[in-house]
N, C-alpha and C positions, 0 to 999 in steps of 0.2 A: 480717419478721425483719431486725433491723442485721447489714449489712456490716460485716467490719473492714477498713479500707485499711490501706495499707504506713506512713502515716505516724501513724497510730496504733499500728502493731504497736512502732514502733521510741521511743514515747514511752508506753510501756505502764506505769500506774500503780501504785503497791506493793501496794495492795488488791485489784487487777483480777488482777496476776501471783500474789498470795498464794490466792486463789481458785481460778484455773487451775489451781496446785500441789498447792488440796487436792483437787480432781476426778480431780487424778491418782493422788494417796494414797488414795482410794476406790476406784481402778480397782485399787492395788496388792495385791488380794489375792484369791488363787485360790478362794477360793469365794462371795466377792462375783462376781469377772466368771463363774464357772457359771452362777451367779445370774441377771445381766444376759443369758446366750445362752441360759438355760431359756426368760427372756421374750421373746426376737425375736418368736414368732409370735403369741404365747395369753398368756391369763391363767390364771393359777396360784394356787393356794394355797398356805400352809404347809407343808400333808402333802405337797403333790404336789412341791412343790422339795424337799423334804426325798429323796423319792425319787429323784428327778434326780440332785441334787446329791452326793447319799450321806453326808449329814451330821445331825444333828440336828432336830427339828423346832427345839428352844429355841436350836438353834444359827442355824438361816435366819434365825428370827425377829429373832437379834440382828443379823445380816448386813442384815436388811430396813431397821431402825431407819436404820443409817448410808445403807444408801440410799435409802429416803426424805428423811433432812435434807438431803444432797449434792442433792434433786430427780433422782434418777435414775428413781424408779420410784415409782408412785400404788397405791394400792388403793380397793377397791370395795367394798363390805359389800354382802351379798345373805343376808339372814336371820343366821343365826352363824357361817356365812363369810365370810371375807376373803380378797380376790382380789387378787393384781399384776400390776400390767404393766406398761411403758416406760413414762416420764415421756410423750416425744414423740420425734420423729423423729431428731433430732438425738442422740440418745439408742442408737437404733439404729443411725445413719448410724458415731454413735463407736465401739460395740463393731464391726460389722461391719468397719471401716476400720483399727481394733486385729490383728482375726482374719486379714484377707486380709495387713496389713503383714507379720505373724507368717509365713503359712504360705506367701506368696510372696516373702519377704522375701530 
């Protein structure tokens, strides 16, 4: 994994900060990050975040689409399900560090 140092943070390119921005426009929305803490542990499917979550199954799905493109979260096909999970660690490391800013903030 790249590090970022202080003197790249401070000459951060249009493209690199427009990305950042949109990762955070992905995170901006309460039943996306349900989404993302249904998947901290396990892999999930449609029905099963749909229960979680409390929302549609056609609605996860759509929730799923955007975070798949943002790379937040992959799935797995095993016969005619499809399963989610975190992209990778960094993934979890963001919402966990999201959760804790929040509730010990």
């Amino acid at each position: 994994m790249m590090k970022i140092n202080a003197k790249q943070l401070t000459s951060l390119d249009e493209q690199t900060a427009a990305d950042v921005a949109e990762l955070f426009r992905a995170l901006g929305d309460t039943s996306r990050v349900r989404i993302l803490t249904a998947l901290i542990d396990c892999e999930i499917n449609v029905r099963g975040l749909a229960e979680i979550v409390g929302i549609s199954e056609s609605a996860v799905s759509h929730q799923l689409r955007t975070l798949r493109l943002m790379r937040l979260v992959r799935s797995r096909k095993q016969g005619r399900e499809v399963f989610y999970c975190l992209d990778d660690d960094h993934v979890t490391s963001l919402v966990l560090q999201g959760l804790d800013h929040v509730v010990h903030g």
